[in-house]
C-alpha positions as CSV (number, residue, x, y, z in Angstrom):
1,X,7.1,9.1,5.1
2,X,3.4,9.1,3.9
3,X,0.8,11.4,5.1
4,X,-2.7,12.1,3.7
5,X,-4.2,15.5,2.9
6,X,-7.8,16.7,2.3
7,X,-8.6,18.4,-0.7
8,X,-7.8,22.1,0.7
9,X,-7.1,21.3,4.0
10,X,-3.8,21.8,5.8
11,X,-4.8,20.9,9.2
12,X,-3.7,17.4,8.7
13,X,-0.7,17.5,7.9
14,X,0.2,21.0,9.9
15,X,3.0,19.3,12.1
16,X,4.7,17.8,9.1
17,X,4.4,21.2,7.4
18,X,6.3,23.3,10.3
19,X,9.0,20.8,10.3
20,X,9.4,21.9,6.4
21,X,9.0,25.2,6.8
22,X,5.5,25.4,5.2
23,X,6.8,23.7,2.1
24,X,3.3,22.1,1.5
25,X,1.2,24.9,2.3
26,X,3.5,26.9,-0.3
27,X,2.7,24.5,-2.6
28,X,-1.0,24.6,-1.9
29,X,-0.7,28.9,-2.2
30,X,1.2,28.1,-5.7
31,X,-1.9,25.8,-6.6
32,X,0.8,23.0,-7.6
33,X,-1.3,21.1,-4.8
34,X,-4.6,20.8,-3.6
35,X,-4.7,17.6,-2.2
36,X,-7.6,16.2,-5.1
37,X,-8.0,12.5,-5.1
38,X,-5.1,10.9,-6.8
39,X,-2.5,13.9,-6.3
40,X,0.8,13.3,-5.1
41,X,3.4,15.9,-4.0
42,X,7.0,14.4,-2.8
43,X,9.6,17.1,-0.7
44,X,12.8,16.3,0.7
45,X,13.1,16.6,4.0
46,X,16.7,17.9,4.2
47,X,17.8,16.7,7.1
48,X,14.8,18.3,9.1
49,X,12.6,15.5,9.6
50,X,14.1,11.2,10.5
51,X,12.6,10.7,6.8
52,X,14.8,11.6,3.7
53,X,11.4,12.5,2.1
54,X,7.9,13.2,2.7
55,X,5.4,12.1,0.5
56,X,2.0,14.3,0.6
57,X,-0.6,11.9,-0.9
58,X,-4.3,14.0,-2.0
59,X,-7.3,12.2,-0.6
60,X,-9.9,14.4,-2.6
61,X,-13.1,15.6,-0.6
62,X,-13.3,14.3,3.5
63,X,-17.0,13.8,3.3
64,X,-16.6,11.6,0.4
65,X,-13.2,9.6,1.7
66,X,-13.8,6.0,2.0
67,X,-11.9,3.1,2.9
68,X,-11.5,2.1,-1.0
69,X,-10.1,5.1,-1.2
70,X,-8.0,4.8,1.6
71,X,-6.9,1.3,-0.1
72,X,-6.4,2.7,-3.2
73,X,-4.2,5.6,-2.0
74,X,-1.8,3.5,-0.3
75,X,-1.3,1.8,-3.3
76,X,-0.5,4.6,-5.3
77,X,2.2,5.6,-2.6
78,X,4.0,2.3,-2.7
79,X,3.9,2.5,-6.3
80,X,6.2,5.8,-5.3
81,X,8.5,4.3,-3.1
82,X,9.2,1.5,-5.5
83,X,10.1,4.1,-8.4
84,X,12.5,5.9,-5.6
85,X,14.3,2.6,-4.7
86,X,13.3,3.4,-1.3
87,X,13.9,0.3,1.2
88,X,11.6,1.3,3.5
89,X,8.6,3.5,4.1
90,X,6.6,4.7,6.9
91,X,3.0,5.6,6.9
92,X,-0.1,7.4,8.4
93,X,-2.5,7.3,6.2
94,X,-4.6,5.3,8.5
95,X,-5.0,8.2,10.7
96,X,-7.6,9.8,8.3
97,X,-10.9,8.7,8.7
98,X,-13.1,7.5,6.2
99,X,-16.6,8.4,6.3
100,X,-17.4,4.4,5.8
101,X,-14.8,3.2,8.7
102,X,-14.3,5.1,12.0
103,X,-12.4,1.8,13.4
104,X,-8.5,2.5,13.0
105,X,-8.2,-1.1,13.0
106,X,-9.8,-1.7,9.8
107,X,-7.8,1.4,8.2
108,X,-4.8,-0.2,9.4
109,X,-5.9,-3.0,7.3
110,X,-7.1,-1.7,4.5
111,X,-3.8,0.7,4.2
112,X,-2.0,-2.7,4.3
113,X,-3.8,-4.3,2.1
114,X,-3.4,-1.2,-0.9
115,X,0.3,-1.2,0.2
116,X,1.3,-4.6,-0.1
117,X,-1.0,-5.5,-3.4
118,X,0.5,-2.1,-4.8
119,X,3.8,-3.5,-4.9
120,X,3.2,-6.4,-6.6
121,X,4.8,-7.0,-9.8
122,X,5.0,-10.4,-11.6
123,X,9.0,-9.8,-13.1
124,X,10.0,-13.9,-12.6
125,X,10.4,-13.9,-16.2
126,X,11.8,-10.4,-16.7
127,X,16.1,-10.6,-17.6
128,X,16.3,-6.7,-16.3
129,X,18.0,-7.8,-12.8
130,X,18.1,-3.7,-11.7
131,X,13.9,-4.2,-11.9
132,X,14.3,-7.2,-10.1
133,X,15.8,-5.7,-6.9
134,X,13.5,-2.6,-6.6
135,X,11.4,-3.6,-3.2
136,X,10.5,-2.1,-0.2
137,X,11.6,-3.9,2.1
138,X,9.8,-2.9,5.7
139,X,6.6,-0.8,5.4
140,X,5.8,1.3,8.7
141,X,2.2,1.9,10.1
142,X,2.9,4.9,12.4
143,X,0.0,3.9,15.3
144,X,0.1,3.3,18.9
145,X,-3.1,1.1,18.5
146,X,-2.7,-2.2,20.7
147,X,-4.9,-3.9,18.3
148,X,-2.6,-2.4,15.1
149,X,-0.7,-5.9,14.8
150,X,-4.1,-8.1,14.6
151,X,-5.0,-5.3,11.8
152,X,-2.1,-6.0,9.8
153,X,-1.9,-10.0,10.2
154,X,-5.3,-9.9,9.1
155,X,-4.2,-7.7,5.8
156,X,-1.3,-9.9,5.1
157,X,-3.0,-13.4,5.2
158,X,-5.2,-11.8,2.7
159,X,-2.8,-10.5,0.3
160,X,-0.4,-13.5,0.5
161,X,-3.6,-15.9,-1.1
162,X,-4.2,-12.5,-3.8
163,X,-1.1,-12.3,-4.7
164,X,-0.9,-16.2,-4.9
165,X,-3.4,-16.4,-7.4
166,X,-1.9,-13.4,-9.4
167,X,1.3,-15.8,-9.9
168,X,-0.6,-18.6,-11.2
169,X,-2.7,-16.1,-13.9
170,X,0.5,-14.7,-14.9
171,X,2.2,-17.6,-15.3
172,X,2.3,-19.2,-19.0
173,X,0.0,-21.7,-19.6
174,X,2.5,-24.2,-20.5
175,X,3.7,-24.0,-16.7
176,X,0.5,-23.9,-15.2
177,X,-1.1,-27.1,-16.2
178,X,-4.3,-29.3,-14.8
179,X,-2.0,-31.3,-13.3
180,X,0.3,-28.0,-11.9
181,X,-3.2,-26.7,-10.8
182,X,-4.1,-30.0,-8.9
183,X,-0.9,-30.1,-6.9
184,X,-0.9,-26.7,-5.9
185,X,-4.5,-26.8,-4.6
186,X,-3.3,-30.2,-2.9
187,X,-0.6,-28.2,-0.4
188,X,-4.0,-26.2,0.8
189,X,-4.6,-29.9,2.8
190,X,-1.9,-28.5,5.0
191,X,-3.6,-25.3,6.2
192,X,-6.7,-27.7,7.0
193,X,-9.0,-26.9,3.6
194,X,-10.8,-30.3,2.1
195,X,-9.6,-30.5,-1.6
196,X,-10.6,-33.4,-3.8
197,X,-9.3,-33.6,-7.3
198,X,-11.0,-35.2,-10.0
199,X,-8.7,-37.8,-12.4
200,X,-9.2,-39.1,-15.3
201,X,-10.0,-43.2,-15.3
């Protein structure tokens, strides 16, 4: 589970906190955590809470929290779950607004977006099977938004052509050829995009 924090505000994350009996604010007393921008403090959960740990991710300053930031954040949590093996991962870092976005529509989007490009790894040439496997397999956005599943197609159309185009400048050059180039821009025809591709006489 992934929840935001303020930079030395508690409030946020105050129901998550009496579940672990204060475990976060402890760690805020103990000045271990202070929620800066980039900090990240995991806890298990123990059996107290439907996750088997709680990831605390800092979101610096509130005045100066933006949707990048919300983007990049996400990211930086998925990164975690990878590194934990963890299958699945459930999230509400959408719930804190940015002072750039007060839709939660277009948070829900933007935490997709850092999320689902934060996993990305280019490993199709990599022989280490074990790095091969790690994926989250379901990501949760916690919302009750009527409008969330709009927000996240949006994300995902997005992130399937970026992380598209990530494979192809990964890919050796050898593999990805003119002609390789030419045929993949061909299946676009499909989708209902022009393409004309120049050939030699």
């Amino acid at each position: 589970l992934v929840v935001g924090m303020f930079e030395q505000d508690t409030s946020t994350i105050k129901k998550f906190d009496e579940k672990l009996n204060g475990e976060i604010t402890t760690a805020v007393k103990k000045k271990e955590f202070a929620g800066e921008t980039g900090q990240l403090k995991l806890i298990p959960t123990l059996g107290k809470l439907p996750s088997e740990k709680v990831l605390v991710v800092g979101l610096g300053k509130k005045a100066e929290h933006t949707k990048e930031n919300l983007r990049r954040a996400s990211g930086a949590a998925i990164r975690v779950a990878l590194s934990l093996n963890a299958r699945k991962c459930a999230t509400a870092l959408h719930e804190m607004e940015c002072t750039d976005e007060k839709d939660e529509c277009n948070r829900i989007t933007a935490v997709t977006e850092g999320s689902v490009l934060g996993a990305y790894r280019f490993n199709q040439y990599k022989t280490d099977k074990k790095e091969q496997e790690k994926q989250v397999d379901e990501l949760i956005i916690l919302t009750s938004n009527a409008k969330a599943a709009d927000a996240i197609h949006k994300a995902e159309t997005i992130c399937t052509s970026t992380l598209h185009v990530r494979d192809i400048v990964n890919t050796p050059a050898n593999i990805v050829t003119p002609r390789w180039l030419a045929e993949d821009a061909l299946k676009l025809k499909k989708l209902g995009v022009k393409v004309k591709v120049y050939e030699k006489e």
